[in-house]
C-alpha atoms as an extended CHARMM CRD file, in Angstrom:
* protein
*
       267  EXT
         1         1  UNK       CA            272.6710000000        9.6230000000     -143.6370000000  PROA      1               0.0000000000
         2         2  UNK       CA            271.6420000000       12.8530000000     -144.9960000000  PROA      2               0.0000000000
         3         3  UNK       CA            272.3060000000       16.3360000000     -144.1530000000  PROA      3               0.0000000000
         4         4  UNK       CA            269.6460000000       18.4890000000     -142.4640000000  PROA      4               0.0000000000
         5         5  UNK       CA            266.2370000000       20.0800000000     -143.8890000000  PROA      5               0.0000000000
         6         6  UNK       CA            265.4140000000       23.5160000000     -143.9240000000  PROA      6               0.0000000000
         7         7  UNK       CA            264.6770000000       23.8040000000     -140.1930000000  PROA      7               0.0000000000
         8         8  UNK       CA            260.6130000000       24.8080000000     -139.6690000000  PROA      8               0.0000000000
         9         9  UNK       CA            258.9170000000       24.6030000000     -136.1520000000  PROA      9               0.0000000000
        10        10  UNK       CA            255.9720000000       21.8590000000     -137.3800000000  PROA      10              0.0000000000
        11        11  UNK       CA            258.6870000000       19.4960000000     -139.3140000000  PROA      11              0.0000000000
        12        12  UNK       CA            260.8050000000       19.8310000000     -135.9110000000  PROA      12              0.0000000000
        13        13  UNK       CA            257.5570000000       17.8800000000     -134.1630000000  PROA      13              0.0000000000
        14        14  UNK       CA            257.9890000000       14.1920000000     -133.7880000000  PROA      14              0.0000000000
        15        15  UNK       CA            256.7090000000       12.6820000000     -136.6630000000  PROA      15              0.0000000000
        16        16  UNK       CA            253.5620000000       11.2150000000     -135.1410000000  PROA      16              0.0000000000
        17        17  UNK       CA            252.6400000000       14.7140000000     -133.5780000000  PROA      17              0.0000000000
        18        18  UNK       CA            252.8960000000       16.6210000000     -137.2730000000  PROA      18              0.0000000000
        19        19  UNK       CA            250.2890000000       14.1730000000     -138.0550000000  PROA      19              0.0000000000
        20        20  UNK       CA            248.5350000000       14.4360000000     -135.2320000000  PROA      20              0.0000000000
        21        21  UNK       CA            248.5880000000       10.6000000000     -134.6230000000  PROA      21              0.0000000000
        22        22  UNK       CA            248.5390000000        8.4110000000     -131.2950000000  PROA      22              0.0000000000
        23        23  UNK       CA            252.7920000000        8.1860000000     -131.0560000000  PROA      23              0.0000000000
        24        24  UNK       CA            252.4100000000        4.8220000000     -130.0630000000  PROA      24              0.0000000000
        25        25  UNK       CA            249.8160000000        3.3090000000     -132.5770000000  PROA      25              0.0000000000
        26        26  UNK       CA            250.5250000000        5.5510000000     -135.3410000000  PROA      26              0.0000000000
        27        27  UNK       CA            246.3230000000        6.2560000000     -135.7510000000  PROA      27              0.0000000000
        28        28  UNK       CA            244.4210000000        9.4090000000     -135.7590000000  PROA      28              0.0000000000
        29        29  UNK       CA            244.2400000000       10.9530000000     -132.4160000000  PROA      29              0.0000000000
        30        30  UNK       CA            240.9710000000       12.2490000000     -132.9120000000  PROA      30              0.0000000000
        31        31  UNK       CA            239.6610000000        8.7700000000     -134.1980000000  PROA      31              0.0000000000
        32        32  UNK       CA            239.5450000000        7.2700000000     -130.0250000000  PROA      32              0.0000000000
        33        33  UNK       CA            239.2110000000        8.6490000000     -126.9300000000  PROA      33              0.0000000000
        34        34  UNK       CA            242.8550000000       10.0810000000     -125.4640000000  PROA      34              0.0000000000
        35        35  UNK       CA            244.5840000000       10.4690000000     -122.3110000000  PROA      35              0.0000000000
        36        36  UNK       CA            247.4720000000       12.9480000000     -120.8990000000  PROA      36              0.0000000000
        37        37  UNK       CA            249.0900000000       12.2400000000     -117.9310000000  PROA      37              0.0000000000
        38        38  UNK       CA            249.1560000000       13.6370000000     -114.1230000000  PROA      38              0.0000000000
        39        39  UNK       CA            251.8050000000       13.8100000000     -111.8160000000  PROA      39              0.0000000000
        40        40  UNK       CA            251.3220000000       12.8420000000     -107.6570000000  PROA      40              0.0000000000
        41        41  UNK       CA            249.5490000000       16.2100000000     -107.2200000000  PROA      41              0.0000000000
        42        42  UNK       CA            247.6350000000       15.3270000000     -109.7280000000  PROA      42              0.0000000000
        43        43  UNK       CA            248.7670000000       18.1130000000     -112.2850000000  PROA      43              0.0000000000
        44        44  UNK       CA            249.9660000000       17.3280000000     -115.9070000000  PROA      44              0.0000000000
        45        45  UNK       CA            253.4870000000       16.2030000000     -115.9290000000  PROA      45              0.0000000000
        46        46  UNK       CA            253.5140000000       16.8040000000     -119.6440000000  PROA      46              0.0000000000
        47        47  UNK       CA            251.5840000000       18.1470000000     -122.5600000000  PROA      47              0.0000000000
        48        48  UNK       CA            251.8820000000       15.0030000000     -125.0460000000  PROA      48              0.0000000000
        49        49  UNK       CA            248.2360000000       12.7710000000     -125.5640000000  PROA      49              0.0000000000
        50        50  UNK       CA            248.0280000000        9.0330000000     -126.1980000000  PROA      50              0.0000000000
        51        51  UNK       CA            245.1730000000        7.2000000000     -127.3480000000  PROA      51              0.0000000000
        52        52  UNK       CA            244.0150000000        6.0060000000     -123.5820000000  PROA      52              0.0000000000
        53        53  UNK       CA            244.0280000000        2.0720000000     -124.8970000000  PROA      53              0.0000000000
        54        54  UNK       CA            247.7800000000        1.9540000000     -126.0220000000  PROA      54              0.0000000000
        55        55  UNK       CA            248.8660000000        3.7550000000     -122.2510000000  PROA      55              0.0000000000
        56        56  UNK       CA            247.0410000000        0.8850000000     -120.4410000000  PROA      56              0.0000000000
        57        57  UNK       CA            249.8490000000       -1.2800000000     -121.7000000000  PROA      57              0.0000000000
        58        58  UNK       CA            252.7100000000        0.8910000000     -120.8540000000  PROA      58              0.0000000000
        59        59  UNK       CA            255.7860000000       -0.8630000000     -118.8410000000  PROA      59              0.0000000000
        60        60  UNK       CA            256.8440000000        2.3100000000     -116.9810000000  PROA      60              0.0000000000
        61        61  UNK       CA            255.4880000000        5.2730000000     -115.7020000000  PROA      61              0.0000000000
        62        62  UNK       CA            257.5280000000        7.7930000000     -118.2570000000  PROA      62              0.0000000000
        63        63  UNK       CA            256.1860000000        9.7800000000     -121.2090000000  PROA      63              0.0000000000
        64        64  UNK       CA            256.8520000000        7.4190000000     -124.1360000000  PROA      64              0.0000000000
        65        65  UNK       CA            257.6670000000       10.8870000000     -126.2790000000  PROA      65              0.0000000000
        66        66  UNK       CA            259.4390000000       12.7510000000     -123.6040000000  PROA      66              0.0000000000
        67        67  UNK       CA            260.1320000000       10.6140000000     -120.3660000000  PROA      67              0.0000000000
        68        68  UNK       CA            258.4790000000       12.7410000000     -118.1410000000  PROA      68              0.0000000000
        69        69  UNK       CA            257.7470000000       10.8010000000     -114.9670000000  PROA      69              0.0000000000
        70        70  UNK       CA            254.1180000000       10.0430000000     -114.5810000000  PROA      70              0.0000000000
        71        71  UNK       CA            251.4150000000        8.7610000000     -111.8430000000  PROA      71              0.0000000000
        72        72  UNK       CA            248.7630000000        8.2530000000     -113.5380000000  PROA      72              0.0000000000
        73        73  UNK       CA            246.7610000000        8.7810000000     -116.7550000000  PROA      73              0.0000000000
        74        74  UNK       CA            243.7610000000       11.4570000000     -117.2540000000  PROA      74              0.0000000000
        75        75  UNK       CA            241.2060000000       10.6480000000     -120.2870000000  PROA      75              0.0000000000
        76        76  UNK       CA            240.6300000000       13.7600000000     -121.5960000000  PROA      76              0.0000000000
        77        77  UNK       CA            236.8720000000       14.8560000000     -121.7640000000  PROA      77              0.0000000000
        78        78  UNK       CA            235.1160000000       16.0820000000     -124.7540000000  PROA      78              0.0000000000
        79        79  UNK       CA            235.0850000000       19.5520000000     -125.7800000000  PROA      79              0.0000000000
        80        80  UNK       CA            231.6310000000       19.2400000000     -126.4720000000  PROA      80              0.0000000000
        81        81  UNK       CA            229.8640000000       17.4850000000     -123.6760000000  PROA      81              0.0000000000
        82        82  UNK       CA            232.1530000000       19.1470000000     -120.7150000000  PROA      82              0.0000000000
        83        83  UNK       CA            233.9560000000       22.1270000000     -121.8790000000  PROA      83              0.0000000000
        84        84  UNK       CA            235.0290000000       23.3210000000     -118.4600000000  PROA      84              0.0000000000
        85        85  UNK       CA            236.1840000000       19.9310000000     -117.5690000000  PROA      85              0.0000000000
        86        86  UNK       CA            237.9210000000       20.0280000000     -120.6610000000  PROA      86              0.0000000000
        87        87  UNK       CA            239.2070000000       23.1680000000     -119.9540000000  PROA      87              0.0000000000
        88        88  UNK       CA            240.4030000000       21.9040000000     -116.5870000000  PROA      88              0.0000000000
        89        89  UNK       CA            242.4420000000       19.4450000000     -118.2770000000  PROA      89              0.0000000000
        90        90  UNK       CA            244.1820000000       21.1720000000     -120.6330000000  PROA      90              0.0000000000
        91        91  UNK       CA            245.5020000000       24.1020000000     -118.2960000000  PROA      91              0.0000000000
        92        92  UNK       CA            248.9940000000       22.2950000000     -118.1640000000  PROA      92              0.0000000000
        93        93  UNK       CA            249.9480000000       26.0390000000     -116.2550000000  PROA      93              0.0000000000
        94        94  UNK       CA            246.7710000000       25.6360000000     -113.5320000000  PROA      94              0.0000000000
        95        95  UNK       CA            245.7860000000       29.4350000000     -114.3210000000  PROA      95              0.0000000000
        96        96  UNK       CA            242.6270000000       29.2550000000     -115.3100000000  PROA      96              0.0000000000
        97        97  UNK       CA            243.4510000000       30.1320000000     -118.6630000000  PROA      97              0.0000000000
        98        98  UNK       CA            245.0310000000       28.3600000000     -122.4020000000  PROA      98              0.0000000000
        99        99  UNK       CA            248.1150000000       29.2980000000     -124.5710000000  PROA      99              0.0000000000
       100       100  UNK       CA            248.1180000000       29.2790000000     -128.1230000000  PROA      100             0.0000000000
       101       101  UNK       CA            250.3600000000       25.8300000000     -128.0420000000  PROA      101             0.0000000000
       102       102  UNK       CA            248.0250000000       24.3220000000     -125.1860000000  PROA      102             0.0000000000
       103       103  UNK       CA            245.2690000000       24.3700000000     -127.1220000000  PROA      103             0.0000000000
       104       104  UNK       CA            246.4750000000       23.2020000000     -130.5540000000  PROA      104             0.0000000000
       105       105  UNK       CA            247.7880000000       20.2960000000     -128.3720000000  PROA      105             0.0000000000
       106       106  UNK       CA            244.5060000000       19.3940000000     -127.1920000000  PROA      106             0.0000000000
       107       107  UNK       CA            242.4340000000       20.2120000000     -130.2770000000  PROA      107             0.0000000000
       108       108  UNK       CA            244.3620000000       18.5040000000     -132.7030000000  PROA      108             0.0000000000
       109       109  UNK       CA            243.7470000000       14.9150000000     -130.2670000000  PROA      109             0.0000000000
       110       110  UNK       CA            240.4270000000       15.6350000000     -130.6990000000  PROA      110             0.0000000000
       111       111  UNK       CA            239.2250000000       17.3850000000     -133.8740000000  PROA      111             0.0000000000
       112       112  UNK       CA            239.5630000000       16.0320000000     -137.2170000000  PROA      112             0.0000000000
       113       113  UNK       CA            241.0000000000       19.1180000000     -139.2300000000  PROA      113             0.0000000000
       114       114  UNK       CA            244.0110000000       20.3230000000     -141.7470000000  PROA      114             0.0000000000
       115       115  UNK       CA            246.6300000000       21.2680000000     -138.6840000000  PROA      115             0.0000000000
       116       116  UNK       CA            249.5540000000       21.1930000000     -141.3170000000  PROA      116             0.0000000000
       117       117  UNK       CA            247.4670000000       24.2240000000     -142.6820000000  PROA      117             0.0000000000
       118       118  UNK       CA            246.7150000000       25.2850000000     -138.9520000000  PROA      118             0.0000000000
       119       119  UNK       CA            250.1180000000       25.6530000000     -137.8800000000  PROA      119             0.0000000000
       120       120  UNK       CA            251.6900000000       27.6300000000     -140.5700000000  PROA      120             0.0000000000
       121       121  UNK       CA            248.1810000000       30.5080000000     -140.2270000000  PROA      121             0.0000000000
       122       122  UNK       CA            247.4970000000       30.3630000000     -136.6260000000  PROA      122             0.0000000000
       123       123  UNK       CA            250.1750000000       33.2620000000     -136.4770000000  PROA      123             0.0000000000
       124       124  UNK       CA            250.7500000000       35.3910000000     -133.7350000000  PROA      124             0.0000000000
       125       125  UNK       CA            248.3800000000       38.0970000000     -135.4320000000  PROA      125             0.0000000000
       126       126  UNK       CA            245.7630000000       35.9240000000     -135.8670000000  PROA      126             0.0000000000
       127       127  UNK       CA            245.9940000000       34.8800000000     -132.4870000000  PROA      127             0.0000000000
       128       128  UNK       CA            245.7870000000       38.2380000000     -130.8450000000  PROA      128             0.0000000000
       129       129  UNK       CA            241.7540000000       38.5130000000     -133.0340000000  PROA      129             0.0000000000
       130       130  UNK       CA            240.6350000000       36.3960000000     -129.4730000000  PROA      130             0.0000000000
       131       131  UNK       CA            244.0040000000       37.6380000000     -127.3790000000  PROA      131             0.0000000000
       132       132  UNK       CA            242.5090000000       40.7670000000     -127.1290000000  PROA      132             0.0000000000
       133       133  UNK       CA            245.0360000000       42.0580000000     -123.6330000000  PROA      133             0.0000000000
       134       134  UNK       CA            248.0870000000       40.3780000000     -125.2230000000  PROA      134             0.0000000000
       135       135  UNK       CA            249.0370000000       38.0650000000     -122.8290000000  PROA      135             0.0000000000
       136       136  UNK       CA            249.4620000000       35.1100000000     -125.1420000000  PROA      136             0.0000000000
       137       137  UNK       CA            245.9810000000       33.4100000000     -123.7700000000  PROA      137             0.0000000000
       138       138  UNK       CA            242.1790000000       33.2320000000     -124.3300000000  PROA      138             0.0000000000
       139       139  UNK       CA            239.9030000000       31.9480000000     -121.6140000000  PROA      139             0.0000000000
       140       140  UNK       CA            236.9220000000       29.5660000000     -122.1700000000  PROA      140             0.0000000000
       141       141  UNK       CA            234.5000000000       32.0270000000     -123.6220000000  PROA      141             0.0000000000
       142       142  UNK       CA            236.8930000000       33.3470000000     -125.4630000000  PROA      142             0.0000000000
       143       143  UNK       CA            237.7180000000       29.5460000000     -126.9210000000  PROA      143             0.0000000000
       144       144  UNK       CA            234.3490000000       28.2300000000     -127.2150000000  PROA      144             0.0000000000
       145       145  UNK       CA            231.6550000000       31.8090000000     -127.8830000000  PROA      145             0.0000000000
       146       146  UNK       CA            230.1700000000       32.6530000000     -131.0100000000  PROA      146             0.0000000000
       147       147  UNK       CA            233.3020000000       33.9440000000     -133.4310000000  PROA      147             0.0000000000
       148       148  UNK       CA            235.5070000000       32.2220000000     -131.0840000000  PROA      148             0.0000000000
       149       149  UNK       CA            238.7050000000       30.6240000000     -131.7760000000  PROA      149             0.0000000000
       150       150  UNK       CA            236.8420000000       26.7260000000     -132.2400000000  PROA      150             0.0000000000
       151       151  UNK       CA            234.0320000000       27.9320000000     -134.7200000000  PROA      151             0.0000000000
       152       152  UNK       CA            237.0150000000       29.9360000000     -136.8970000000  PROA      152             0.0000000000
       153       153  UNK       CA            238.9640000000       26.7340000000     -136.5890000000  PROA      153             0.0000000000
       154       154  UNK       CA            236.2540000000       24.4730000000     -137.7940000000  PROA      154             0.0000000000
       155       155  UNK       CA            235.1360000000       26.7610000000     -140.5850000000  PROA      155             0.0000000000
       156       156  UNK       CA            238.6100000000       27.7270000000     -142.1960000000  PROA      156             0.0000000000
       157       157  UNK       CA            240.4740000000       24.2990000000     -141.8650000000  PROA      157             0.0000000000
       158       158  UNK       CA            238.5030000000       21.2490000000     -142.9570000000  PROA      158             0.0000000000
       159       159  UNK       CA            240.2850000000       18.1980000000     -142.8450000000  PROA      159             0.0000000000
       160       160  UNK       CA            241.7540000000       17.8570000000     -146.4790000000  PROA      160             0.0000000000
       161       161  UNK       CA            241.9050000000       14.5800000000     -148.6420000000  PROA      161             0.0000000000
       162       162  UNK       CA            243.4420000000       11.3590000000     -147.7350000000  PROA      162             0.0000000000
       163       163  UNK       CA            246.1270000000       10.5210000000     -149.4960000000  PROA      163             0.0000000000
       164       164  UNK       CA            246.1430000000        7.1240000000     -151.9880000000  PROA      164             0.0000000000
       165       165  UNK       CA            247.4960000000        4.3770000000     -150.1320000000  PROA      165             0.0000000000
       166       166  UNK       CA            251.2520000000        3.7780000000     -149.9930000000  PROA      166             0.0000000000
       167       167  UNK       CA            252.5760000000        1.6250000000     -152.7060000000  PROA      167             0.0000000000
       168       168  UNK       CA            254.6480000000       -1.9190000000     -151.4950000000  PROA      168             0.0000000000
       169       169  UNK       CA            257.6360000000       -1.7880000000     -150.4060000000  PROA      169             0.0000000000
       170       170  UNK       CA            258.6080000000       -3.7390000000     -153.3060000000  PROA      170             0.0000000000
       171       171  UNK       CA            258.7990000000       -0.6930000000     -155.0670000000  PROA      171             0.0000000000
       172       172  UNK       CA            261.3260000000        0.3510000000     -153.0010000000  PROA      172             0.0000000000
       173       173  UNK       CA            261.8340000000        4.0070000000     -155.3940000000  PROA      173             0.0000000000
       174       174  UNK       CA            257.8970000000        4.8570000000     -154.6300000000  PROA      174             0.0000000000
       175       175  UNK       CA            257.6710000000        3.6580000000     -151.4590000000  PROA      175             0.0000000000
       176       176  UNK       CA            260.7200000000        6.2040000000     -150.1660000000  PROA      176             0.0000000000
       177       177  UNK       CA            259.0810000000        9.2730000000     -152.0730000000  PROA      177             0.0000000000
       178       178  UNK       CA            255.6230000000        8.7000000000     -150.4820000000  PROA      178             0.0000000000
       179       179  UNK       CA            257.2390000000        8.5120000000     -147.1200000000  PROA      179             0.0000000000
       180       180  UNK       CA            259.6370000000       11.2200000000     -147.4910000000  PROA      180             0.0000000000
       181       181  UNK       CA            256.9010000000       13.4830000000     -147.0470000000  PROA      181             0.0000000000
       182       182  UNK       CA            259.4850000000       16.4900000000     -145.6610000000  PROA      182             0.0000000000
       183       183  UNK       CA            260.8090000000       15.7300000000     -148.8440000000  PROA      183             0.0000000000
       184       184  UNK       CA            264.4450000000       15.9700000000     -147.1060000000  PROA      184             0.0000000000
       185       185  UNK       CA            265.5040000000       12.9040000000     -149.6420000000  PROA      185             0.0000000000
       186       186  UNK       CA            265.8700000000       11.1260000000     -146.0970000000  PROA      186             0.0000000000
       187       187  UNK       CA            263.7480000000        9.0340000000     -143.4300000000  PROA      187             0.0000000000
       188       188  UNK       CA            264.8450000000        8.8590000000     -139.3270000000  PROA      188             0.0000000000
       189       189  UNK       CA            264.0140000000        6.3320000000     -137.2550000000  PROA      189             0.0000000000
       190       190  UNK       CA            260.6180000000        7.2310000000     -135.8080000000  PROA      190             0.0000000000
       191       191  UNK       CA            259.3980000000        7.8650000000     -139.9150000000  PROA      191             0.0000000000
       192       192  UNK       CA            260.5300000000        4.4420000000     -141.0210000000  PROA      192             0.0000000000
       193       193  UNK       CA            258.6580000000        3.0050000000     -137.8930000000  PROA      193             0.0000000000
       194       194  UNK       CA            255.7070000000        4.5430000000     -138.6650000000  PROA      194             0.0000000000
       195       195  UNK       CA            256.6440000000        3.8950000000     -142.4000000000  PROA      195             0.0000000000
       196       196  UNK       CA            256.3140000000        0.3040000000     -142.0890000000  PROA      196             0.0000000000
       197       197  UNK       CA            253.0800000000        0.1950000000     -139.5740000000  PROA      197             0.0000000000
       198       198  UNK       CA            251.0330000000        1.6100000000     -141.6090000000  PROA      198             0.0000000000
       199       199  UNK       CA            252.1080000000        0.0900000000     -144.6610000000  PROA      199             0.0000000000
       200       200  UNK       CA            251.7700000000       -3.2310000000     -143.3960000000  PROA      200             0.0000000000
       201       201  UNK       CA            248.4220000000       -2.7800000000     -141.4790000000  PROA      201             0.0000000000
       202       202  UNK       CA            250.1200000000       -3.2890000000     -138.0080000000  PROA      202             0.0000000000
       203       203  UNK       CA            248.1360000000       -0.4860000000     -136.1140000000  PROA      203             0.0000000000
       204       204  UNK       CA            245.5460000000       -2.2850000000     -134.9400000000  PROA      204             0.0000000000
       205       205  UNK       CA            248.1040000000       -4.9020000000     -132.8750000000  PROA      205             0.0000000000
       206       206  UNK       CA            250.3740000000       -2.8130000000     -130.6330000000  PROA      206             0.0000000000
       207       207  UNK       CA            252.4410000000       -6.2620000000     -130.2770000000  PROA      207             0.0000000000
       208       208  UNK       CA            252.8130000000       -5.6770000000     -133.9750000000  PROA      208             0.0000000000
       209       209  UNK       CA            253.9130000000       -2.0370000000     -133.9100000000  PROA      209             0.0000000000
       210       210  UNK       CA            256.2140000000       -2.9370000000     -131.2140000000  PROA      210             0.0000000000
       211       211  UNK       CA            257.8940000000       -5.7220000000     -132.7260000000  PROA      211             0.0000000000
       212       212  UNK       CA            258.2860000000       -3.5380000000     -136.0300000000  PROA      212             0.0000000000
       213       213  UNK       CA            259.6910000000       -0.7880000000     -133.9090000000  PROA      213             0.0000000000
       214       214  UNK       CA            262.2720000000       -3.5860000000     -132.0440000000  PROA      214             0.0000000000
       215       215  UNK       CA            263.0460000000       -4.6490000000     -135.8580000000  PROA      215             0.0000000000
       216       216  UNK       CA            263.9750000000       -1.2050000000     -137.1510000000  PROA      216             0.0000000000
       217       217  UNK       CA            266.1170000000       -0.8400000000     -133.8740000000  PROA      217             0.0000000000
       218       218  UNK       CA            267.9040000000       -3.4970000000     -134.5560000000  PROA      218             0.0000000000
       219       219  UNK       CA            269.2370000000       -3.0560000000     -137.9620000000  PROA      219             0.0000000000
       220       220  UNK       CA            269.5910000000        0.4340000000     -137.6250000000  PROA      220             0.0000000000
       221       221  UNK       CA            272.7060000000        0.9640000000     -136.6620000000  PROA      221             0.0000000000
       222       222  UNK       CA            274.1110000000       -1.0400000000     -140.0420000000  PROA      222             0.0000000000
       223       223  UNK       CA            272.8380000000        1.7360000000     -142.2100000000  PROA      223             0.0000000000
       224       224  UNK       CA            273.2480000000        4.6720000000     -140.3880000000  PROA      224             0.0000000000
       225       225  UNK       CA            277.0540000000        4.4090000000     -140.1130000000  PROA      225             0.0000000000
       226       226  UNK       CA            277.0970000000        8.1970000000     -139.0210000000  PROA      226             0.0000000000
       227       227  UNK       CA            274.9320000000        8.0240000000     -136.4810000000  PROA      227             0.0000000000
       228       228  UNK       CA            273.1490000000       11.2590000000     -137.4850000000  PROA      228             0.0000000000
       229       229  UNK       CA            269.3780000000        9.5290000000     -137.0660000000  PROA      229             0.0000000000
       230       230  UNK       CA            268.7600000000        9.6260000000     -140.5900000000  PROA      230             0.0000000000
       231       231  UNK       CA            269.3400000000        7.2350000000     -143.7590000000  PROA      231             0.0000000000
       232       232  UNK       CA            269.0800000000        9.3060000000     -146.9820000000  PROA      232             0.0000000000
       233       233  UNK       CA            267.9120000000        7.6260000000     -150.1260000000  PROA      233             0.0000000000
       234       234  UNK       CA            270.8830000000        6.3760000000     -151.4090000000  PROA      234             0.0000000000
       235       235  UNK       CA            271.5760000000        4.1060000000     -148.0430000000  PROA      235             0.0000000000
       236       236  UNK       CA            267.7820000000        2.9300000000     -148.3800000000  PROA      236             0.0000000000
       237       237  UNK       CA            268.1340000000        1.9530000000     -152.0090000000  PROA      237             0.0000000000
       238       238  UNK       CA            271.6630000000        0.5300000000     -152.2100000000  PROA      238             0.0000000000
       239       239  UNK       CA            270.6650000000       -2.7980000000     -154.3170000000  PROA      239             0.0000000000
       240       240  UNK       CA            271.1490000000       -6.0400000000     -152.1630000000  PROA      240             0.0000000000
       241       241  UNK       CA            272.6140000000       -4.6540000000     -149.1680000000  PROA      241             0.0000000000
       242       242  UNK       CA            270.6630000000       -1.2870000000     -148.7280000000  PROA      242             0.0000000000
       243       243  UNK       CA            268.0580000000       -0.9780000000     -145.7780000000  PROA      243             0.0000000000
       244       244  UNK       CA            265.3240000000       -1.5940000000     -147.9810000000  PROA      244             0.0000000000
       245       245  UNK       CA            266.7850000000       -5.1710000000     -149.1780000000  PROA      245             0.0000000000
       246       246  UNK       CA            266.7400000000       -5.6670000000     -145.2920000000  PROA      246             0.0000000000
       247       247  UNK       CA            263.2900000000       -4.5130000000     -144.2040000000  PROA      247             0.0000000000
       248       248  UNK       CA            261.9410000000       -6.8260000000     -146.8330000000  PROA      248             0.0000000000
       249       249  UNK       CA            263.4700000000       -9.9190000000     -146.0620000000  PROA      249             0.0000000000
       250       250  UNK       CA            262.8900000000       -9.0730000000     -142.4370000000  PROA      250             0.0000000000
       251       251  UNK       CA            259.0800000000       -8.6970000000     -142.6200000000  PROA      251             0.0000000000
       252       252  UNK       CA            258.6710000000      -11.1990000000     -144.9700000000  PROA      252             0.0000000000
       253       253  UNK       CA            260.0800000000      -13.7390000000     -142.3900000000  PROA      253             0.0000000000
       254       254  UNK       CA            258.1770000000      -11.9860000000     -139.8650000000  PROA      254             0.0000000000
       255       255  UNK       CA            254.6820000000      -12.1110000000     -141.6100000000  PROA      255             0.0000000000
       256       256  UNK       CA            255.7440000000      -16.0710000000     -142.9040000000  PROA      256             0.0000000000
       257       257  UNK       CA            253.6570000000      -18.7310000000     -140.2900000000  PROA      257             0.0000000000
       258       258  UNK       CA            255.7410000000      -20.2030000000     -137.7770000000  PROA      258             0.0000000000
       259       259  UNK       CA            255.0410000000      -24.0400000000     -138.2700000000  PROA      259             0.0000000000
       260       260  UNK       CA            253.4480000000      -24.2090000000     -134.8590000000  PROA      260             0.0000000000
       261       261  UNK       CA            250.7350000000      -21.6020000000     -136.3340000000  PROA      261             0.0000000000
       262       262  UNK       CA            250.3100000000      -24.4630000000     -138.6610000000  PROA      262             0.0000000000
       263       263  UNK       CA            249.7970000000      -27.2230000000     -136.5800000000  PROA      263             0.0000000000
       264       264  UNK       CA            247.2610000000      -25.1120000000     -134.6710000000  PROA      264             0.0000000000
       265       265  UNK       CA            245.8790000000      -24.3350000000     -137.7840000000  PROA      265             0.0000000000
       266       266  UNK       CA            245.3120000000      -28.4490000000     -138.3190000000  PROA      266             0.0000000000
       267       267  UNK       CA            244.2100000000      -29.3010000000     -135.3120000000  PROA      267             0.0000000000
């Protein structure tokens, strides 16, 4: 395990949410359309998005991210086609008006920008150039006019470069740094999940995601002895019996065809 990082607000986020990805698939948010969810008065019971096809298949009625009891889902609209019914959705307070966090929620589901970049300049002063009383809100005109908040957003934060692809996990020193992107010389659980999905490819097959996120669950608890949620680099790279040594004999036997897959395959 590895002691903590240098404590910041956006590296606090869940690790799908500083990326602004589905928590579930581990794929841009903004990339398909996206649901919240409303409670029995029909009122958001949280402020976390999903893409809407991975919450058809939930088991339960709880927030995967933070358990919030749930009655139903609510695609959220397009800021562009219905702005007040987006507008609608988003009020998670049902005043009529949108908090700073609010609408960086909602916006980064939907817009494809550098929110890294976003969260570290959208500072209070900023805020107050469309806060004009104070009050820590902006309404929809204030949102959406010319010189609003979305046109400053789209202008000032293009979405930057992706990065080169990961390398395999056979090169188990590279693979760690490129993950490590907190650069806290340490992964937790949900960054080794999301680690291995999309280094493998396994975002397009939520039975896939789910069975990597079962594996990492299950061998887990051999490497993080402490049980402080994290397994710093020395852990991962430990030769022969370090987590990595693990995860690749694991999903090589999970990616090898089961000799019924062959028999199909003959038929």
């Amino acid at each position: 395990a590895a002691a903590a990082a240098a404590a910041s607000p956006f590296n606090e986020l869940p690790v799908a949410e500083r990326h602004a990805e589905c928590p579930i698939c581990f794929e841009p948010l903004h990339s398909a359309p996206v649901s919240g969810f409303l409670d029995i008065r029909g009122r958001r019971s949280c402020r976390h998005y999903f893409h809407t096809r991975c919450v058809g298949g939930l088991g339960q009625r709880k927030c995967p991210l933070c358990r919030a009891q749930f009655e139903r889902c609510n695609e959220l609209p397009k800021l562009e086609s219905d702005p007040e019914g987006w507008f609608k959705a988003v009020d998670y307070e049902n005043n009529g008006r949108l908090n700073r966090a609010e609408i960086i929620e909602a916006l980064r589901a939907q817009l494809p920008v550098d929110w890294d970049r976003l969260e570290r300049e959208l500072v209070p002063a900023a805020w107050r150039r469309w806060d004009a009383d104070n009050d820590g809100s902006i309404t929809l005109s204030e949102l959406l006019g010319s010189g609003g908040l979305l046109q400053w957003m789209r202008a000032n934060f293009p979405q930057g470069q992706a990065r080169p692809p990961p390398p395999p996990l056979e090169r188990k020193v590279e693979w760690f740094n490129y993950w490590d992107e907190d650069n806290n010389e340490a992964l937790d659980k949900e960054e080794l999940v999301r680690a291995l999905v999309k280094s493998f490819h396994f975002s397009g097959s939520l039975s896939q995601v789910e069975n990597t996120r079962n594996i990492v669950n299950n061998i887990w608890p051999l490497f993080d002895t402490d049980g402080d949620g994290s397994i710093d680099k020395a852990e991962f790279l430990k030769p022969e019996v370090g987590l990595a040594d693990a995860l690749l004999c694991q999903m090589q036997h999970e990616r090898r065809p089961h000799p019924q897959q062959h028999r199909h395959a003959d038929m």
